[in-house]
C-alpha positions in Angstrom: -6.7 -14.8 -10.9 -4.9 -11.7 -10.2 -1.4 -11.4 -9.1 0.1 -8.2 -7.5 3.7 -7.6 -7.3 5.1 -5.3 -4.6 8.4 -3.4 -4.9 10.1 -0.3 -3.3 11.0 -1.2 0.6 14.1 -0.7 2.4 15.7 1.0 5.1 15.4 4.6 5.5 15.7 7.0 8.4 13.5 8.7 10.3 12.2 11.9 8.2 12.7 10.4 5.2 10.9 9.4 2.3 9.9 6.0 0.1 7.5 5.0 -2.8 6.1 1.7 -3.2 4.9 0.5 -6.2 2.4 -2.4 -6.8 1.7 -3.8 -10.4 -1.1 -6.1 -11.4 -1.6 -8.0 -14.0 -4.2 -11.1 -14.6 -7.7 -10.3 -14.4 -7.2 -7.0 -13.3 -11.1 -6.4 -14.3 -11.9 -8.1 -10.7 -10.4 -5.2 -9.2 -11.8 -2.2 -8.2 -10.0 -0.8 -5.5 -6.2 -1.5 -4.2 -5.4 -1.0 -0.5 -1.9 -0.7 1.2 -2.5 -2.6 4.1 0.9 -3.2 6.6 2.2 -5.4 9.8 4.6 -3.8 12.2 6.4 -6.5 14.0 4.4 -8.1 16.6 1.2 -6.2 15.3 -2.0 -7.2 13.8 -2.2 -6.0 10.1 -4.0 -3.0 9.7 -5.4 -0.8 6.8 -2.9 2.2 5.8 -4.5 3.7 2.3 -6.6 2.5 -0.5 -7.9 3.9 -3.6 -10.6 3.1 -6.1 -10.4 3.0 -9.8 -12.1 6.1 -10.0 -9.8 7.8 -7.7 -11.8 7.9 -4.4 -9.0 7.2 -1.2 -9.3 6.7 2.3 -6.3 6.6 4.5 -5.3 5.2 8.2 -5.8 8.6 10.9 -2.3 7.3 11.7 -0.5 8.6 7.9 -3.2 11.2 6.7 -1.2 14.4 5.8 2.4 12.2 5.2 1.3 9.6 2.9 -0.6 9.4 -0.6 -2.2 7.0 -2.8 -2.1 7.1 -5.9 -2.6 4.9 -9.7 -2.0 4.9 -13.1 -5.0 2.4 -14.3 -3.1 2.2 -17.7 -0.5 1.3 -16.4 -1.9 -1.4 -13.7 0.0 0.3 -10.8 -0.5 1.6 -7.7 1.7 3.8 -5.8 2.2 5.1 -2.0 4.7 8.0 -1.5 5.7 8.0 2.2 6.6 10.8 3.5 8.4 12.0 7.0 8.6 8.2 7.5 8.5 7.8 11.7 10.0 4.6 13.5 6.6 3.4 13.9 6.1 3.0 10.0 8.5 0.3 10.1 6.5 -3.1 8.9 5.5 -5.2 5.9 3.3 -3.4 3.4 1.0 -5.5 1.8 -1.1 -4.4 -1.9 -4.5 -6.1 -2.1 -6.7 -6.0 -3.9 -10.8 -6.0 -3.9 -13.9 -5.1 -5.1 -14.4 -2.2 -3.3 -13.1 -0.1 -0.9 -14.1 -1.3 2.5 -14.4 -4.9 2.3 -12.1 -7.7 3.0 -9.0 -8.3 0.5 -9.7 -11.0 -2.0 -5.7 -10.8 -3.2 -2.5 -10.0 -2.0 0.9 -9.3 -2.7 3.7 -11.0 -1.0 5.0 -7.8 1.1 7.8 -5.7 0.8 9.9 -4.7 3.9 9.7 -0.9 5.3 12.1 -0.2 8.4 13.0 3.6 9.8 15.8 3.4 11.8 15.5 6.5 14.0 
C-alpha cells in the first residue's frame, strides 16, 4: 500500500503564490509517476501536472508557464509551486499516484483546499 499525504492549501489572493507538498511513504517502489490532479467546485476532476521519477512532466494547457512540478525522490515528496494563482485555481488538489504518467491513478491523497479570492 502506499499512502500520500497532502499539505500546503489555503486562501490566497489573486496573483499570488502557494506550494503544495505531497509525501509518500509505504511501498513507494509501486510508484513511478505522481500527478496533481484538482476539483473546482461543481467540476469534474481534471489533470493539472505530473512528473515521473526520472523527471519527465506534463502539465494541464490551463497552468503551463505559472505552475511547476517538481520532487525530491530521497525525500519521497513531490511539490507544485503555483504561481499567479487566478480565481479559477480555486479547488481541491489531489496527489496520486501511478505507474506511469498517463494512466489512471491507482492512489490518492485525501485533498487539500486551494481558494483565490479575487
Amino acid at each position: 500500500q502506499v499512502q500520500l499525504v497532502e499539505s500546503g492549501g489555503g486562501l490566497v489572493q489573486a496573483g499570488e503564490s502557494l506550494r503544495l507538498s505531497c509525501a509518500a511513504s509505504g511501498s513507494i517502489f509501486a510508484i513511478n509517476a505522481v500527478s496533481w490532479y484538482r476539483q473546482p467546485p461543481g467540476k469534474q476532476r481534471e489533470l493539472v501536472a505530473g512528473i515521473t521519477r526520472g523527471m519527465s512532466t506534463n502539465y494541464a494547457d490551463s497552468v503551463k508557464g505559472r505552475f511547476t512540478i517538481s520532487r525530491d525522490n530521497a525525500k519521497n515528496t513531490v511539490y507544485l509551486q503555483m504561481n499567479s494563482l487566478k480565481p479559477e485555481d480555486t479547488a481541491v488538489y489531489y496527489c496520486t499516484g501511478a505507474y506511469s504518467l498517463g494512466v489512471s491513478p491507482r492512489y490518492w491523497g485525501q485533498g487539500t483546499q486551494v481558494t483565490v479570492s479575487s
